[in-house]
N, C-alpha and C positions, 0 to 999 in steps of 0.2 A: 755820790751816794755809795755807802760801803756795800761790797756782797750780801746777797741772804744767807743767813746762818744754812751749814746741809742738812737735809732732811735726815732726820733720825729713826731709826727702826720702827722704832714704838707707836709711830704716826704712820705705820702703814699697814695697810687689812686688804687681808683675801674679802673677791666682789660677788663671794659667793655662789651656790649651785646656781647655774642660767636656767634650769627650769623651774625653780621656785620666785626667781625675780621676773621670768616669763609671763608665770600668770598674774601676778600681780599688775604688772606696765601693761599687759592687755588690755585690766576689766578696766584702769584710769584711762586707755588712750582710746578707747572705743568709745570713752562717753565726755570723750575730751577735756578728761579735768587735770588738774594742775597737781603735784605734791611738791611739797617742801625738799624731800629726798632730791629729787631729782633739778628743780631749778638750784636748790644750795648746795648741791654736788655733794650730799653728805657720805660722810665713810662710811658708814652704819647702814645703808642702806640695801646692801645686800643681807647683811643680818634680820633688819626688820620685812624685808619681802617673801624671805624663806619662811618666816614666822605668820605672815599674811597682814603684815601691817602696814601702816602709812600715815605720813600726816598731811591732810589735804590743804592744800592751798587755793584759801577760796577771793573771787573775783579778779581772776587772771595771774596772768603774769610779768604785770608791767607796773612795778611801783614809782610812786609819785614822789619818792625821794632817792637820792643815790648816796647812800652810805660806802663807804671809801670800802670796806669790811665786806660785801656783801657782790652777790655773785647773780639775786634778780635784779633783771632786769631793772632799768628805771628810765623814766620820759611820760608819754598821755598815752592813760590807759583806754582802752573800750569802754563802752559799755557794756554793764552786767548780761550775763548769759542768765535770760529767765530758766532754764531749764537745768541751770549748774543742783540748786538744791534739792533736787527730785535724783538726777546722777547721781549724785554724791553719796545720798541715802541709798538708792540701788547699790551703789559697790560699798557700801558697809554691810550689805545685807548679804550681798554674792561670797564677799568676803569671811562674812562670819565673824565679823569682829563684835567683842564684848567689851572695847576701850578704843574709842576714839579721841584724836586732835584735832582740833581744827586752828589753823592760822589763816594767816592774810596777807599782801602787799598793804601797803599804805594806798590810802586812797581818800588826800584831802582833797579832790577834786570832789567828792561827794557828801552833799547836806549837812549827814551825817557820820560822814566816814566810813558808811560800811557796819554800824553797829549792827542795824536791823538784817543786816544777812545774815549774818552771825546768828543772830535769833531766828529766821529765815530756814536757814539750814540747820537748826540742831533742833527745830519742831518738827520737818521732813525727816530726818531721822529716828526722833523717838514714833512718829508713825509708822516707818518700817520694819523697826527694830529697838519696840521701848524698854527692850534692859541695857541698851548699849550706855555706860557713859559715858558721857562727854567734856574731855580738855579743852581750852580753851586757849590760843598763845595770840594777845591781839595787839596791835600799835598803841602807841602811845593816846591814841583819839586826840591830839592836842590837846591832851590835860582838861576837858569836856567833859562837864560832871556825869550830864546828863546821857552822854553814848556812854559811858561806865556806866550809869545807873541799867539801861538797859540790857547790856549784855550780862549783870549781874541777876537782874531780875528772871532771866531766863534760865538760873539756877546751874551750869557747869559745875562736874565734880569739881573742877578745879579750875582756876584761872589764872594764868602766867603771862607774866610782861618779863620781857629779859631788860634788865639794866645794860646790858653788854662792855660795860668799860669802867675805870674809875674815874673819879671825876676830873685828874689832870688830863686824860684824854679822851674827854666823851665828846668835844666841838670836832677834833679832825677824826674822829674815828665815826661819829654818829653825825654830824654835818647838821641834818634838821633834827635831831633827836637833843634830848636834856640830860643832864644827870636828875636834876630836882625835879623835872617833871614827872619823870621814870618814879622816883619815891613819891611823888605825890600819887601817881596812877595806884599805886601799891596800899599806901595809905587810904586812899578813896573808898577799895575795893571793902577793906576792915571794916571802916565806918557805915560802910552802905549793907553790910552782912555780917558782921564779926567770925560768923560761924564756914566763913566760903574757907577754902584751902588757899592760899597763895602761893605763886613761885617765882622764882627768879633767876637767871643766868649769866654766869660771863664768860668771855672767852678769852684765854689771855695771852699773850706773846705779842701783845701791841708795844711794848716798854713800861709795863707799869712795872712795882715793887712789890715784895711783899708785904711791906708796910702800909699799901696802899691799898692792897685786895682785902687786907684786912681790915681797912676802914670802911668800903662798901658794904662787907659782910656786917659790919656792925650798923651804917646806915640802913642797912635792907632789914635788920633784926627789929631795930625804932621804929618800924610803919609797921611789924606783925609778920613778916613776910615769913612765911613757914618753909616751904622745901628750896632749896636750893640745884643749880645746876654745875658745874666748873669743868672748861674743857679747855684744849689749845687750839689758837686760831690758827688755819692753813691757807694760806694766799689762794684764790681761786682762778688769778691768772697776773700777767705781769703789770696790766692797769690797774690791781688794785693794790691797796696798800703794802707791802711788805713784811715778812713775819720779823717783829726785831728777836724775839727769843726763842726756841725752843723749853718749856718747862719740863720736869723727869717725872717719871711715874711715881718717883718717893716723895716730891716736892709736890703735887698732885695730893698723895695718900697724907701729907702730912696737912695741906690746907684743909682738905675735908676731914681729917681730925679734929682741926680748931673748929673747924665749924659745925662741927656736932655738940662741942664743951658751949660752941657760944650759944646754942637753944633751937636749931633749924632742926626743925621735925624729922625730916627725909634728905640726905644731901649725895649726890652723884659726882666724884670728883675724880678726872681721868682725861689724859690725851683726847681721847674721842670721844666723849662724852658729848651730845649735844642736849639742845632742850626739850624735846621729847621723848628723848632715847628712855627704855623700861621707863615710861610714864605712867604706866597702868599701878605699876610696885611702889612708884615713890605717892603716892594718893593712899597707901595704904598704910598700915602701924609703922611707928619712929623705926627708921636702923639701929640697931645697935651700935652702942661707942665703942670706938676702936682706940 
């Protein structure tokens, strides 16, 4: 197996003031909940803690699939913490947040995958705090009309499923994940609301092309898919898959180009970009073309 390409400048970020990330990891670890930030080891996350954000990661931390790409956990989860949706809304409240996300592990070990928490938690919230909106980043539900229909019916600003790969490598990269499923989840979303926001992300430095990002971006456009995400992927440790590329900030600046000319409402294209990162701005008026 050849070396990892070396890490390049542009992929690396101060982990920000510790007394702003302080309060933040208190009010989560006092009421023992999960964020995305911290089991995906994201760079952004001392930027979004000084800011008072986060995106919570609801029903553990132990998913039910093991994605080659991915840094939770996976094996058999617990069972649901009754008391996580009532937390959760307390620290958006302590918080003060005016835009939340909510994601998830996978969890086919359950009914219904976990939809109804989702709805669970984001009616505990608008009880403690009914101007907050609500993002929404959920699994794929096994392509399940009907847990789509649910987490849609419970109206999220927005609802994002990340495609995460193109399709020559969405088997070793997403292992129980689809390409087509991922566009049908997308699709679904349209048909069951036309009017919901959609989003979608990738991460790239797995070996795709740009011949090929650019064909996702054009499959994600045919199901409706409005904002867009595009970041580079950074191994999160030496069990998981390997970075094959580094991509450049101009090669970054020039994808999210195309993909403004190609019709994505909102699109975040950047080394570090993840899928929530300024989530609250891409829900908001088109970017300007650049």
């Amino acid at each position: 197996m050849p070396a990892p390409p070396p890490l390049p400048p542009w992929v690396k970020r101060s982990i920000g003031n510790a007394r702003d990330i302080s309060t933040v990891q208190q009010i989560i670890k006092q009421r023992q909940l999960h964020t995305i930030c911290e089991e995906g080891r994201c760079p952004n996350r001392g930027e979004c803690y000084a800011q008072k954000t986060a995106t919570f990661l609801l029903m553990g931390r132990v998913c039910t699939r093991a994605c080659s790409f991915c840094q939770v956990a996976s094996g058999i989860p617990e069972g649901l913490d009754p008391h996580e949706p009532d937390h959760i809304a307390e620290a958006v409240e302590l918080l003060g947040l005016s835009y939340v996300v909510l994601t998830s592990v996978a969890r086919d070990d359950l009914p219904d995958q976990g939809a109804s928490w989702f709805v669970r938690v984001m009616e505990r919230i608008r009880q403690r705090r009914p101007g907050t909106q609500i993002e929404v980043l959920t699994p794929d539900f096994r392509g399940q009309r009907q847990c789509i229909a649910t987490v849609v019916a419970a109206r999220p600003v927005c609802y994002n499923h990340n495609i995460e790969t193109v399709r020559r490598l969405s088997q070793p990269v997403r292992r129980s994940g689809s390409y087509d499923r991922s566009l049908q989840v997308l699709r679904t979303i349209k048909e069951l609301d036309p009017t919901l926001l959609t989003k979608s992300g990738l991460m790239l430095g797995h070996g795709e092309t740009e011949a090929e990002v650019l064909e996702t971006l054009a499959d994600l456009r045919a199901v409706g898919c409005d904002c867009l995400t595009l970041g580079q992927y950074l191994q999160p440790s030496l069990e998981h898959r390997p970075v094959s590329r580094y991509w450049t900030p101009a090669e970054f600046e020039q994808l999210g180009s195309l993909a403004r000319q190609m019709g994505f409402r909102q699109v975040r294209s950047g080394p570090l970009v993840r899928s929530s990162y300024h989530a609250a701005a891409m829900s908001e008026s088109p970017s300007p073309p650049t």
